[in-house]
C-alpha positions in Angstrom: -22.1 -30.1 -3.9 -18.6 -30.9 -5.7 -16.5 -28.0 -6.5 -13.5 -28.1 -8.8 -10.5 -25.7 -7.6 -7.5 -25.2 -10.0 -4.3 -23.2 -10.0 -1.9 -22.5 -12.0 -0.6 -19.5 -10.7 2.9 -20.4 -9.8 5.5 -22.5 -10.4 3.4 -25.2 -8.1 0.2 -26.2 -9.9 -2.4 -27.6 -7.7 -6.3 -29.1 -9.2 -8.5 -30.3 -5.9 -12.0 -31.6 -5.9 -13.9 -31.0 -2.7 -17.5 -32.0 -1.7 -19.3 -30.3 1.2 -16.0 -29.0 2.0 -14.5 -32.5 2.7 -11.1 -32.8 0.0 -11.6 -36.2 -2.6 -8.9 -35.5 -4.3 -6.1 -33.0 -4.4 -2.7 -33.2 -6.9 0.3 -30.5 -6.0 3.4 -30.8 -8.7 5.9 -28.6 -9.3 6.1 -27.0 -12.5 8.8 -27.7 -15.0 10.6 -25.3 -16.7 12.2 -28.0 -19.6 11.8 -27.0 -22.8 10.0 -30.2 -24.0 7.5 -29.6 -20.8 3.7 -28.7 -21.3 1.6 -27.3 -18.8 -1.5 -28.7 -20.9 0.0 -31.8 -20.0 -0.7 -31.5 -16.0 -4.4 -31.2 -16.9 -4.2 -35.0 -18.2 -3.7 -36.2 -15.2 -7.7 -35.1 -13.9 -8.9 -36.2 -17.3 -7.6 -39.4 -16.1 -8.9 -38.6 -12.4 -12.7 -38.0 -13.0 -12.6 -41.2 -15.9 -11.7 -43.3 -13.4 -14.4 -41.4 -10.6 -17.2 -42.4 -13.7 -17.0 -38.8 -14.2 -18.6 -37.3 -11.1 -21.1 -34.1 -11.0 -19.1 -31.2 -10.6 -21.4 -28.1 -9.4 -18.7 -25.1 -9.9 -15.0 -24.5 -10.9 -12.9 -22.0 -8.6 -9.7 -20.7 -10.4 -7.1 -18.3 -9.9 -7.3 -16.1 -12.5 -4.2 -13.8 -11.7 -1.9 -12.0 -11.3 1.0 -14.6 -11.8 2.7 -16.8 -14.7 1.1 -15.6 -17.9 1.5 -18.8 -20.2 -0.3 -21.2 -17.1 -2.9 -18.9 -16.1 -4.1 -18.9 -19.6 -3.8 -22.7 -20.0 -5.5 -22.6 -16.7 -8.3 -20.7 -17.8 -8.8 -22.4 -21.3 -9.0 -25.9 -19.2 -11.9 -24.8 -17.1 -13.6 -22.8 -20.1 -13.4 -26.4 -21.8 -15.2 -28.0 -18.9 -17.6 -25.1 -18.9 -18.8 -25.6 -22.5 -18.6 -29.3 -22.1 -20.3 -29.9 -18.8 -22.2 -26.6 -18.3 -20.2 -26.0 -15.1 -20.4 -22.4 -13.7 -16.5 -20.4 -13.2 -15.7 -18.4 -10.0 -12.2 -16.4 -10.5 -10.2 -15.9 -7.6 -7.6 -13.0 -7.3 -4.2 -15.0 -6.8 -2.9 -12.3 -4.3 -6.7 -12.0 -2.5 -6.3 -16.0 -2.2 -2.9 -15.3 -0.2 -3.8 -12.7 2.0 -7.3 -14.7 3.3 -4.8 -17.7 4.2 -3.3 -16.1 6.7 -5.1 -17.3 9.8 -7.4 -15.2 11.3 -7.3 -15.8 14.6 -4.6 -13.7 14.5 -6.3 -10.9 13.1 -8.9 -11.3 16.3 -6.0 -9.7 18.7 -5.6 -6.7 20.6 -3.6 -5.3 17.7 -5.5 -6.6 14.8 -5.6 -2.3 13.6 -1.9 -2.8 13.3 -1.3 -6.1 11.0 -1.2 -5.3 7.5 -0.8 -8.8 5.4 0.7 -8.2 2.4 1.1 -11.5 -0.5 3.6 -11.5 -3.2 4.6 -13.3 -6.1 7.3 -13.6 -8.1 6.2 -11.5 -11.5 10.0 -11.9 -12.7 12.7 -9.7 -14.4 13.3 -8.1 -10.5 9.2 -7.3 -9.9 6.8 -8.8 -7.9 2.9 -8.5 -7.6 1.8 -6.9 -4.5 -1.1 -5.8 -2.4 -2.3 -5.2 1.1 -4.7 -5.9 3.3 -6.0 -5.4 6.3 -8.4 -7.5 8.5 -8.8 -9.3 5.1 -9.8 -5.9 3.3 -8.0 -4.1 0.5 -5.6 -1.0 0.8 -5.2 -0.2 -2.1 -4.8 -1.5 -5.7 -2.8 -4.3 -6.6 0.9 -3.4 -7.7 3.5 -4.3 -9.6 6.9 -2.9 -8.6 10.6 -3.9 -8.0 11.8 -4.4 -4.4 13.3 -1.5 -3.6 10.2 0.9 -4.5 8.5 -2.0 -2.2 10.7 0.2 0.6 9.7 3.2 -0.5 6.1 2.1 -0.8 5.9 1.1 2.6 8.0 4.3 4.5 5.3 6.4 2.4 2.5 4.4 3.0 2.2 2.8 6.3 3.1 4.2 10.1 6.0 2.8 12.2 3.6 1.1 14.8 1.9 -0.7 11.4 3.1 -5.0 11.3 3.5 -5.6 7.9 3.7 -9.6 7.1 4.8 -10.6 3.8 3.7 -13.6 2.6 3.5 -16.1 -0.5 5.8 -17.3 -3.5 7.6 -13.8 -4.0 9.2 -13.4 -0.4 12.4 -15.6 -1.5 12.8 -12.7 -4.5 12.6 -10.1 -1.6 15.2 -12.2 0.5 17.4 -12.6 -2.4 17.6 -8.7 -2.9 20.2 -7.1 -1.3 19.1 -3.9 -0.5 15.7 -5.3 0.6 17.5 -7.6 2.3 19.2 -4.4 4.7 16.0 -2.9 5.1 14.3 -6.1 6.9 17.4 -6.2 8.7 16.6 -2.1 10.5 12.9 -2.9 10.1 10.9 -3.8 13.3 7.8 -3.5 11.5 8.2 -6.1 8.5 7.8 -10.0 9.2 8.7 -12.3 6.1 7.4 -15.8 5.9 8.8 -18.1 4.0 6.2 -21.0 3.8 4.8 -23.1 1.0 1.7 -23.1 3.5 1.2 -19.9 2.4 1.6 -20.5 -1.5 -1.7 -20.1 -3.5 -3.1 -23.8 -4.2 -6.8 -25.2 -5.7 -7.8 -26.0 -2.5 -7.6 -22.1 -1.4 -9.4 -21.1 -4.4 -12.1 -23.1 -3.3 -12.0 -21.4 0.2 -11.6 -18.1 -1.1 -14.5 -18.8 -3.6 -17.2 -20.1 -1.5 -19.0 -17.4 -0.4 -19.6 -16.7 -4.0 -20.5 -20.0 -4.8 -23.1 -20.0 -2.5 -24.5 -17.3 -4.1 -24.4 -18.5 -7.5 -22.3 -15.0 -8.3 -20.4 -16.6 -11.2 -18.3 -15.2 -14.0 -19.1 -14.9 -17.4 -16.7 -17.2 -19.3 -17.5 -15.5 -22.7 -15.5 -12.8 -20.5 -12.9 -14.6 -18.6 -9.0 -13.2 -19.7 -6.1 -14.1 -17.1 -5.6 -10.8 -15.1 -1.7 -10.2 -15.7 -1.5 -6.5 -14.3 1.9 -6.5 -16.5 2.4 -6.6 -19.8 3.6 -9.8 -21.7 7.2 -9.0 -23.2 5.1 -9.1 -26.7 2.9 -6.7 -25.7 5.8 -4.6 -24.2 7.8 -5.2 -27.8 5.2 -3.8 -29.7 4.5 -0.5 -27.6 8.6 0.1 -27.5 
């Protein structure tokens, strides 16, 4: 079986084709922020790719569908709804901030104070927020959020017990380092572990992981259905309601 993983979630946009688990082909570029730049444009590249493959059987698409950058999750999105309609090829959405926290390797979690580790992904949602959850042993507490860094703190006195490890992971940890006053707090905090690792970003290779089990299943998504899951509202939206 051939899966197709894409992500477009961050500013690193990742497509990977994987058979029986075994990686054929994965492409990781950075995503450019130039004003003549199109994110459509990174998609040429595996037009190009399964051309030159003869254009293999591909079995099922896994995509993060959110939360993170509107415009490319959308592009995202519409790429894999074209392959849908053109190939018949079944989607599997991924939650972007689900994707991060199954990353984190679980032999960890298998320890004598597994009840204690809360893993909690982030990424950058902009204008001084960031998307947030937490899990624990790779179950939800919670709804996904999107707040500023310094109700993060208060979020996490209110929420969670001093003997409680929070590890936060994924693209938005450099905004939390950046901000002063969050900055302080990790600083007096025992309890708070930052990781600051691309290994930890979301990629298509992790949306495949992530997605398997549904895959297997042949629980897939309706693409008639499919929006990007934003959780925030894009600044048109936001015009209109002010």
């Amino acid at each position: 079986m051939k899966i197709l993983g894409i992500d477009t979630s961050s500013t690193i946009f990742s497509i990977c084709l994987v058979e029986e688990e075994k990686i054929l082909y994965e492409l990781r570029c950075e995503r450019s922020f130039y004003k003549n730049s199109k994110d459509a444009g990174f998609f040429s590249n595996l037009k190009y790719l399964l051309e030159a493959m003869n254009n293999p059987q591909i079995d099922a698409i896994a995509i993060t569908i959110g939360p993170g950058m509107f415009t490319s999750l959308r592009v995202g999105l519409a790429f894999a709804k074209g392959l849908y309609l053109s190939r018949n090829i079944p989607i599997y959405t991924v939650n972007t901030l689900e994707l991060i926290a199954v990353s984190f390797p679980g032999i960890i979690l298998k320890n004598k104070i597994d009840g204690r580790i809360i893993i909690a992904p982030v990424i950058n949602a902009f204008q001084n927020e960031i998307y947030v959850a937490f899990y624990k042993r790779h179950k939800r507490i919670g709804q996904d959020l999107l707040i500023t860094p310094d109700f993060l703190i208060k979020y996490i006195n209110n929420k969670f017990k001093q003997k409680d490890t929070i590890i936060i992971l994924g693209p938005g940890v450099q905004i939390l380092k950046q901000h002063s006053t969050f900055a302080k707090f990790i600083k007096k905090s025992e309890q708070i572990i930052l990781l600051d690792a691309e290994l930890f970003f979301p990629s298509a290779a992790k949306a495949i992981t992530t997605a398997l089990p549904r895959i297997r299943k042949k629980e897939y998504d309706s693409p008639e259905l499919l929006e990007p899951y934003y959780i925030k509202k894009t600044s048109a939206e936001a015009g209109v309601r002010k």
